[in-house]
C-alpha positions in Angstrom: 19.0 -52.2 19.0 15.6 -51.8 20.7 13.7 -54.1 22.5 10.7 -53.2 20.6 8.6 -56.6 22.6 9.5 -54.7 25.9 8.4 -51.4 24.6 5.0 -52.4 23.6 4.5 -55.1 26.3 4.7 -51.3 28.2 2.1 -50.0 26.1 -0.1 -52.4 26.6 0.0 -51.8 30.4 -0.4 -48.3 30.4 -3.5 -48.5 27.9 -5.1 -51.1 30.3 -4.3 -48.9 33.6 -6.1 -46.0 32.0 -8.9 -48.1 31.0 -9.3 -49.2 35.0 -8.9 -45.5 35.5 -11.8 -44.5 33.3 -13.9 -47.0 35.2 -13.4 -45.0 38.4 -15.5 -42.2 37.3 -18.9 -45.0 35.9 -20.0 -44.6 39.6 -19.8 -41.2 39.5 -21.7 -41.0 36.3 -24.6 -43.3 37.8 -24.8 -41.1 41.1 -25.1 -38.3 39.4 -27.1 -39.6 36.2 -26.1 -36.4 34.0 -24.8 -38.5 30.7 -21.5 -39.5 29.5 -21.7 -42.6 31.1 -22.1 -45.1 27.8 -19.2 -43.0 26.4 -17.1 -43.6 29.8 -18.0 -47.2 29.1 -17.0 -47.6 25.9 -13.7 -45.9 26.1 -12.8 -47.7 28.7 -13.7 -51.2 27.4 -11.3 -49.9 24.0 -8.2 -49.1 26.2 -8.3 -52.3 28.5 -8.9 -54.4 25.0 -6.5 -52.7 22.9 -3.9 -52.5 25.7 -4.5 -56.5 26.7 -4.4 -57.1 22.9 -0.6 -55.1 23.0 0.3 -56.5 26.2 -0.6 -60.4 25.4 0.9 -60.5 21.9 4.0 -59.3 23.5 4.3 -60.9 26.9 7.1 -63.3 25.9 10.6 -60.7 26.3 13.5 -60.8 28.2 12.2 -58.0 30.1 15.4 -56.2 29.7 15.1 -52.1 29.4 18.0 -50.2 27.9 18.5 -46.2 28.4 16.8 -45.5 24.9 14.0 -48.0 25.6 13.5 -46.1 28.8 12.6 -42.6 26.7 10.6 -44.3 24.1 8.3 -45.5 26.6 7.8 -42.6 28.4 7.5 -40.3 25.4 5.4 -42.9 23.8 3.3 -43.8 26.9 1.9 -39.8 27.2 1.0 -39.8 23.5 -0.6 -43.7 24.0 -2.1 -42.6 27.4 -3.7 -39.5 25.7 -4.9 -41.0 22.9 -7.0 -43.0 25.0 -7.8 -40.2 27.5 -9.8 -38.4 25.3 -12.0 -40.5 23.5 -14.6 -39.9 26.5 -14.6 -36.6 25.3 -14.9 -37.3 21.4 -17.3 -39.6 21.8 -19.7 -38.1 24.4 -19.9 -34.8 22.2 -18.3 -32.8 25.5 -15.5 -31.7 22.8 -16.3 -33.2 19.1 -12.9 -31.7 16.9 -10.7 -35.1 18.0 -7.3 -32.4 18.3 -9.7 -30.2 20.5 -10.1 -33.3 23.0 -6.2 -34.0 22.8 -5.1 -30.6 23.3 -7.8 -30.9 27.1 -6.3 -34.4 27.4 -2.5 -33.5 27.1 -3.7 -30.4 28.8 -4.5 -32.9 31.5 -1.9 -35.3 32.2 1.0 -32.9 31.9 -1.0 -30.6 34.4 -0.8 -27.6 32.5 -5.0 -27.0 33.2 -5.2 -25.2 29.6 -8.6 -26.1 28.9 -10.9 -25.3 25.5 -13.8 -25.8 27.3 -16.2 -22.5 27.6 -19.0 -24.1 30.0 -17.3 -26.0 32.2 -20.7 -26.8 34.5 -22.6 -27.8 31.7 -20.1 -30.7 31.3 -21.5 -34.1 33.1 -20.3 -34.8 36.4 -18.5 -38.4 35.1 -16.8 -36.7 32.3 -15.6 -33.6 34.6 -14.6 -36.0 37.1 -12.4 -37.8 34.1 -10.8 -34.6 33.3 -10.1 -34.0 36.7 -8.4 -37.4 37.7 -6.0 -37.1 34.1 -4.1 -34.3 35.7 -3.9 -36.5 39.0 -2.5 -39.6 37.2 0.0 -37.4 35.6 0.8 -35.2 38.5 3.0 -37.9 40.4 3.6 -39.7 36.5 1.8 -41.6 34.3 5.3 -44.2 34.1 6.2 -43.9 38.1 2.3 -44.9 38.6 3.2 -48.2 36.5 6.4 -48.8 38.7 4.9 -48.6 42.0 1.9 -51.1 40.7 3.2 -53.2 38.7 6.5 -55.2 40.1 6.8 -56.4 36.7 9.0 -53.5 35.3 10.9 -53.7 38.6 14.3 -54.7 36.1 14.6 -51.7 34.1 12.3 -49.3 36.3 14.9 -47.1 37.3 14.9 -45.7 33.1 11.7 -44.8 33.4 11.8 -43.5 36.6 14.9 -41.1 35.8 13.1 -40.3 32.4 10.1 -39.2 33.6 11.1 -37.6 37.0 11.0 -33.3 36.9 14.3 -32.2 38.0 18.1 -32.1 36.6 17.8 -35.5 39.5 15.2 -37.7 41.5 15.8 -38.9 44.8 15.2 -42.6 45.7 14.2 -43.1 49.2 14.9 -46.8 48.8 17.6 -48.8 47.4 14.5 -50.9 44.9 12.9 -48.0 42.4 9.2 -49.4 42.8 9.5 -49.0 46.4 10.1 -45.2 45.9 7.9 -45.0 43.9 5.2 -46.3 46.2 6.2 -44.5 48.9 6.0 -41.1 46.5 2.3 -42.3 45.3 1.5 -42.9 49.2 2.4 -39.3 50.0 0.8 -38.2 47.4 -2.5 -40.4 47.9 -2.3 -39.0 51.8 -2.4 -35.1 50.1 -5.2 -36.4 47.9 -7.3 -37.1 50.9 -6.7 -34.8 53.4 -7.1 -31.9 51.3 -10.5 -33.7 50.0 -11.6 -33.7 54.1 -10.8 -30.0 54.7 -12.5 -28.4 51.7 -15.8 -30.7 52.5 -15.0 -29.3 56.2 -14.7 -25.7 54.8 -18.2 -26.1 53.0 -17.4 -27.6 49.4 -19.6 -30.7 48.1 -17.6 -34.1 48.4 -17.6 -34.1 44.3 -16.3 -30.9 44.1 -13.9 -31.3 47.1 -12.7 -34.6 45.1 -12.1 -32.8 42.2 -10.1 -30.0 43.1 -8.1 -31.9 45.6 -6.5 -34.2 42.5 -5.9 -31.0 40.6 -4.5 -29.2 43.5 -1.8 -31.9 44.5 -1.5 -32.7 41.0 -0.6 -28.5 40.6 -3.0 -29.1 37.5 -5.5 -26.6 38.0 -8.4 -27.8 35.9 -11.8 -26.7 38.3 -15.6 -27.9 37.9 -16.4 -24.5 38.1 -16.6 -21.3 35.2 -14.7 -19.0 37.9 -12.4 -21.6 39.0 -11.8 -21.0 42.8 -13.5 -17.7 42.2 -16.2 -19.2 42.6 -16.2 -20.1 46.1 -16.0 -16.7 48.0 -14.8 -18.4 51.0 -11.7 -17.7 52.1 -10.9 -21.2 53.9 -11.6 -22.8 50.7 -9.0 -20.2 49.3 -6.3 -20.7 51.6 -6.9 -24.4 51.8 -5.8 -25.1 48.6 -3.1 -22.5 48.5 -1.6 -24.4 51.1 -2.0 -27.8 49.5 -0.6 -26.0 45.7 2.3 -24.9 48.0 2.9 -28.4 49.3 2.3 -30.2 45.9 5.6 -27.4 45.0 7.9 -29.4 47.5 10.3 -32.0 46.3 7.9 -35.1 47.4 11.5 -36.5 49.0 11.5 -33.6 51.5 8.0 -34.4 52.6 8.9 -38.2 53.2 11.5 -36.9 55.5 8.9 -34.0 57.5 6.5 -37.5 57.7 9.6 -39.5 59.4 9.9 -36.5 61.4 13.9 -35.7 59.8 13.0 -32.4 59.9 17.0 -31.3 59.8 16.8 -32.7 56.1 14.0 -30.1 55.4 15.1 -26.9 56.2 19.0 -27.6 55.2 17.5 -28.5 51.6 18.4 -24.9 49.6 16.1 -25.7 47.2 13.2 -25.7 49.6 14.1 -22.4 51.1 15.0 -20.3 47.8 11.2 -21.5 47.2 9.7 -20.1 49.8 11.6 -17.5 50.2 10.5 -16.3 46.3 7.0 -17.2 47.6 7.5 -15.0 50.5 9.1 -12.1 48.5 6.8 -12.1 45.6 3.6 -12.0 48.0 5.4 -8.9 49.9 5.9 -6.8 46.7 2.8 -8.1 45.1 0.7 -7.3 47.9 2.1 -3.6 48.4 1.3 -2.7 45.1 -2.4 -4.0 45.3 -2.5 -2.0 49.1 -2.0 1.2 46.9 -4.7 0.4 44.5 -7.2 -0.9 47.3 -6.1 0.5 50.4 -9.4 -0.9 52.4 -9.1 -4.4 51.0 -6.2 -5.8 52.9 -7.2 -9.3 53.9 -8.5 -9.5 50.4 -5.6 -8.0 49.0 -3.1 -10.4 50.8 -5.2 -13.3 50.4 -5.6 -13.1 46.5 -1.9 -12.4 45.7 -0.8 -15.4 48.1 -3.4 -17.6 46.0 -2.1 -16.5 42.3 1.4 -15.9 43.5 1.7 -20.0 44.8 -0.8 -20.7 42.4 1.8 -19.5 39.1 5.2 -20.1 40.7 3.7 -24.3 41.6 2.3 -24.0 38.0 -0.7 -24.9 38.9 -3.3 -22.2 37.2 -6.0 -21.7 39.5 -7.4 -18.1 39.8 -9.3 -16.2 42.6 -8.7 -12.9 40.6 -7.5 -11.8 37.0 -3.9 -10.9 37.9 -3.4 -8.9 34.6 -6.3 -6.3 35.3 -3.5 -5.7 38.7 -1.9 -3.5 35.8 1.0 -3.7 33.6 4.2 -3.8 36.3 2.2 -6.5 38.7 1.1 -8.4 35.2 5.1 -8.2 34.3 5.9 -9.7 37.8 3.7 -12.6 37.4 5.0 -13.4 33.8 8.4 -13.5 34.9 7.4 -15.9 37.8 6.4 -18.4 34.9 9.6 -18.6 34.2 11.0 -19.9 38.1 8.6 -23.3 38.6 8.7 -24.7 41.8 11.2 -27.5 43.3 12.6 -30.4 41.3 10.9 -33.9 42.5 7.4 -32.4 43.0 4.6 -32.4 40.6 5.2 -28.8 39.3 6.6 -27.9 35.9 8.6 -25.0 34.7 12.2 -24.7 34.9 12.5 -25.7 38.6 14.2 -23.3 41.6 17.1 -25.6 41.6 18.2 -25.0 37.9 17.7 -21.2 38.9 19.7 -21.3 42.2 22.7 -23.3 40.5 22.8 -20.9 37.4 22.8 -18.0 39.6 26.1 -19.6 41.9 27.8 -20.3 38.6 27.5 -16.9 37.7 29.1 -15.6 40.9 31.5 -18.3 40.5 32.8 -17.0 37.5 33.2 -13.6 38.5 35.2 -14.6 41.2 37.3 -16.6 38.6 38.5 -13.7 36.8 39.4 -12.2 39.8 41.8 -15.2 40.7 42.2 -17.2 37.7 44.5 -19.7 39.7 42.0 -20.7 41.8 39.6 -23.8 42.2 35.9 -21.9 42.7 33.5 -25.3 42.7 29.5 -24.5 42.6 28.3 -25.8 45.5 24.9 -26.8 46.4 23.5 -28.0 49.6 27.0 -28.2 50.9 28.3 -30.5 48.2 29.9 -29.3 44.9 28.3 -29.7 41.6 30.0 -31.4 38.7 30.7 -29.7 35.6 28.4 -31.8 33.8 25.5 -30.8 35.6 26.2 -27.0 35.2 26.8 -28.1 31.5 23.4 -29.9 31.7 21.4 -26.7 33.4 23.1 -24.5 31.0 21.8 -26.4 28.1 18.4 -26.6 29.3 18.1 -22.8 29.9 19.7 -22.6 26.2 17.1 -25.0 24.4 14.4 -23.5 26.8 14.4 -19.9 26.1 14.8 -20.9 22.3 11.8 -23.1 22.5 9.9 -20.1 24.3 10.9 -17.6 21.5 10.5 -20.2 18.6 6.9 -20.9 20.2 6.5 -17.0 20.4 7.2 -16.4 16.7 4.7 -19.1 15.9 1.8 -18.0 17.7 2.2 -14.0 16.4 2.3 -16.1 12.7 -1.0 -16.6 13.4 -1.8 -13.5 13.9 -1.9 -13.1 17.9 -0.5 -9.8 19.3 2.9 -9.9 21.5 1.7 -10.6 25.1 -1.2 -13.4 24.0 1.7 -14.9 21.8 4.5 -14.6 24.4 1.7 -16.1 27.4 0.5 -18.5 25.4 3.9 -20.3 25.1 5.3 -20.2 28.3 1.8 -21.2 30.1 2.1 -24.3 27.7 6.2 -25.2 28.1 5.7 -24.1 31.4 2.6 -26.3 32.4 0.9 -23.2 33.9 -2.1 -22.9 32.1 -3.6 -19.2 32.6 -0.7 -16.6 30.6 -1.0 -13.2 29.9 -3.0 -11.4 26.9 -6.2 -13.5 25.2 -5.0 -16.5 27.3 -5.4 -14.7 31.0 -7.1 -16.3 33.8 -10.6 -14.7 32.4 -9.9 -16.4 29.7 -9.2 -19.8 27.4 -7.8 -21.1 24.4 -10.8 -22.0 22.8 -10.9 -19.9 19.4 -7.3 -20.7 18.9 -6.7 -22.4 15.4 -6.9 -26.8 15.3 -2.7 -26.5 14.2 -1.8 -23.9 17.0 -3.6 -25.9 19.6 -1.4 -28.7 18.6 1.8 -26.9 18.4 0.7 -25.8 22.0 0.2 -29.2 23.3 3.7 -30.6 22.0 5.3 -27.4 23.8 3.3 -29.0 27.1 4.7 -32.5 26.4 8.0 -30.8 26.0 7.7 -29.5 29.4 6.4 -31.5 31.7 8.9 -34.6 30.4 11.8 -31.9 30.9 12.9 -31.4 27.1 15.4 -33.5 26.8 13.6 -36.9 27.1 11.6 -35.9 24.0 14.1 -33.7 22.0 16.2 -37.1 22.1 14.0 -38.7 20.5 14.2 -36.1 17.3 18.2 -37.0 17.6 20.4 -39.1 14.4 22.7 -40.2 17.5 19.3 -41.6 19.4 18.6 -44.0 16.2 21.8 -44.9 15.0 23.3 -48.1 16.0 26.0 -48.7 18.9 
C-alpha cells in the first residue's frame, strides 16, 4: 500500500541535509568563539549518522512515489527535520525543556518567528545563526530544497513538490520538477544575497546582515536582536527589509518572469495586484489614523505602518513598533490582516490573496445567479475560469480554517488566557505570523505559556504552513484504508 523503503530512504536524506546544514554555522561558532559550538557538533554528527543509517538500510527501492507517499514524507520530513533541529538547542542549554526547543524549531522552519526565547543577544552567535538559517531552509521548503539537490527523487518529485507548495497550485517553470525547483531556490539564493549586501551597505554587521536577510526572504521574522528591527533606528535598514518582506510575498513564479524581463506576465497576474493593492490601502488608512495621534511624526508615521503593515500581511513578524499600543481600531485592522497572507507560491503563510480574491468573485457570482438563474456565471480568474472543484477546494479550506482558528481559540482561553491573547495567539500560529495581539504582541513572547499549549501551538503552525490539508489527511480512515 505504501512504499515504506521509499519513505524512509526520504528520511534519511532530509536528516543528513540538516546535519550539513548545522555544519554551516561551526565557522560561525569559531569566529565568534561565544559557545555552542561542541553542541553544534554533536547534533550534527547525530543527524548525518542517523539519517545515513535510514538512508543506507533502505537504499535498495523501486524508487516509485505514490500520492499518499508524497504527504507522508512531507508531513513526516518537518516533524524528522525538527526533531533534529533542535537538539543544538537542548543540548547547549540555550533552551533545556526538549518541547520548549521544538516549539523555536517548528517555530523556525514553518517561519512563523514565534520564539520562547527572552534574551535573545545573550544566545551564542553559532546557535543564533542556527535559528536563523531553520526559517530559511523552510522558507522556499524543506522537501523542494531536497528536489532541486538531490536528482534522485526526480521520479516522484512532483508529490512532494504539490504537497509542500503554499497555494490552492504551484507553478512549474519547467517541464522536469527539480528544474523548478532549482530555479525557485536560485531566486531565492539571489534575494538571500543581495539583501545581505544592502543592509551591510546601510550600516548593519555582516552577521547580523546574514541573519536577517534569511529570515526576511524566508518571511520568518526571527532577529538577533531583543527589539527585533527596533533596534536599528535607521531608516534604510527599515525600508530595506520592508522591501525584501514585500518581495519574499510575491509568487516566486512572477519574479522568474520580472528576471527574464516578461514583465506583461507580472502585472496581468490578479493576484499580484489585489496584494499590493491591500498593501497600498492598508498603509493609507493605517497611516491616517497614526497622523491624528502624532501629527509631527510623518516620515516616522508612514515608515513604521509600511514596515508592520508588509511585515503582517507577508507573515513575516518583524516589529519597528508595538502596533497594538496604535489603539484598539488600528490593533483590530492589523488582526484582521492576519487573516489575508500574501500570494500563493511565495514563502508566506496565511490564507493566501488568491483564495480571498476567488471567494470574493464567487460571492458576486452567486448573486448574479439568482438574478438570472438560467444563466452560465463561471468565476473567472486571471482571464481563465475556475473549476468547480477548486471553488469547492477554497471553500473547504476557509471552512476547516476558521474552525481550526476558533477550536485553537477555545483551547487557549481553557488555559486561562483572556479573549484577545487567546484569539492572537492562534492565528499568529495557523497563520505563521508570529507577533498576535494581547500577551503575545510584538513587545512580547510566548515564553510563560504552559509545555502542552506550546505544543498545541506548534501543531496549529505545522497545520499552516503545509496548507491543512496535507496533514489533516493524514488523520483520515480513507488515507489508510486500502485501494
Amino acid at each position: 500500500m505504501f512504499n515504506w523503503k521509499v519513505i524512509f530512504n526520504v528520511f534519511g536524506l532530509l536528516l543528513m541535509l540538516n546535519g550539513f546544514f548545522m555544519t554551516i554555522g561551526i565557522p560561525v561558532g569559531l569566529y565568534y568563539g561565544q559557545g555552542g559550538l561542541i553542541p553544534i557538533l554533536l547534533s550534527a554528527a547525530v543527524s548525518v549518522n542517523l539519517g545515513f543509517l535510514l538512508w543506507y538500510i533502505t537504499k535498495k527501492n523501486n524508487k516509485s512515489l505514490r500520492t499518499k507517499d508524497g504527504y507522508i514524507i512531507v508531513t513526516g520530513g518537518w516533524l524528522i527535520m525538527s526533531l533534529s533541529g533542535c537538539l543544538p538547542y537542548v543540548l547547549s542549554g540555550t533552551i533545556p525543556e526538549f518541547t520548549s526547543a521544538l516549539f523555536e524549531t517548528i517555530s523556525g522552519y514553518t517561519t512563523t518567528g514565534s520564539t520562547v526565547l527572552k534574551d535573545i543577544e545573550a544566545v551564542p552567535a553559532g546557535i543564533l545563526f542556527w535559528r536563523s538559517l531553520t526559517q530559511w531552509i523552510g522558507g522556499m521548503g524543506i522537501i523542494v530544497l531536497t528536489v532541486a539537490i538531490l536528482p534522485v527523487l526526480g521520479v516522484g518529485g512532483m508529490q512532494l513538490f504539490m504537497a509542500e507548495s503554499p497555494g490552492p497550485s504551484a507553478s512549474k517553470l519547467h517541464p522536469r520538477i527539480t528544474e523548478t525547483a532549482k530555479r525557485l531556490w536560485m531566486i531565492y539564493v539571489l534575494l538571500t544575497i543581495v539583501e545581505t549586501m544592502m543592509l551591510k551597505l546601510f550600516g548593519m554587521s555582516w552577521f547580523d546582515a546574514v541573519n536577517h536577510s534569511m529570515t526576511t526572504v524566508s518571511t520568518g521574522g526571527f532577529s538577533t536582536k531583543n527589539l527585533s528591527i527596533a533596534a536599528y533606528d535607521n531608516p534604510m535598514i527599515q525600508y530595506t527589509i520592508a522591501l525584501f518582506m514585500c518581495f519574499g510575498g510575491i509568487n516566486f513564479t512572477l519574479i522568474y518572469y520580472f528576471l527574464k524581463g516578461r514583465l506583461n506576465k507580472v502585472y496581468t497576474n490578479e493576484e499580484f495586484r489585489y496584494y499590493i493593492g491591500l498593501i497600498i490601502l492598508s498603509v493609507i488608512v493605517c497611516t491616517a489614523v497614526l497622523q491624528r495621534m502624532y501629527p509631527f511624526l510623518f516620515e516616522q508615521n508612514i515608515r513604521e505602518v509600511v514596515f508592520q503593515v508588509i511585515s503582517i500581511i507577508t507573515t513575516t513578524g518583524f516589529a519597528t513598533a508595538d502596533y497594538t499600543a496604535w489603539g484598539p481600531f488600528l490593533t483590530l485592522v492589523f488582526f484582521i490582516l492576519m487573516f489575508f497572507g500574501a500570494s500563493a507560491g511565495s514563502t508566506a503563510g496565511g490564507v493566501k490573496i488568491v483564495r480571498h480574491v476567488i471567494i470574493i468573485k464567487n460571492g458576486f457570482s452567486e448573486l448574479k445567479r439568482l438574478i438570472h438563474p438560467s444563466a452560465i456565471v463561471p468565476v473567472r480568474y486571471n482571464g481563465k475560469a475556475v473549476g468547480q472543484q477548486v471553488t469547492y477546494n477554497i471553500l473547504a479550506f476557509f471552512f476547516i480554517y476558521l474552525s481550526i482558528f476558533l477550536t485553537g481559540c477555545l483551547i487557549m482561553t481553557f488555559y486561562n488566557y483572556d479573549l484577545l491573547t487567546a484569539a492572537g495567539a492562534t492565528i499568529s500560529s495557523l497563520g505563521n505570523i508570529g507577533p498576535g495581539i494581547g500577551q503575545v504582541g510584538p513587545a512580547h513572547n510566548f515564553s510563560d505559556f504552559p509545555e502542552s499549549a506550546k505544543m498545541i501551538l506548534a501543531f496549529l503552525m505545522l497545520l499552516g504552513r503545509l496548507e491543512l490539508f496535507t496533514v489533516l489527511l493524514l488523520f483520515t480512515r480513507v488515507f489508510w484504508r486500502r485501494v
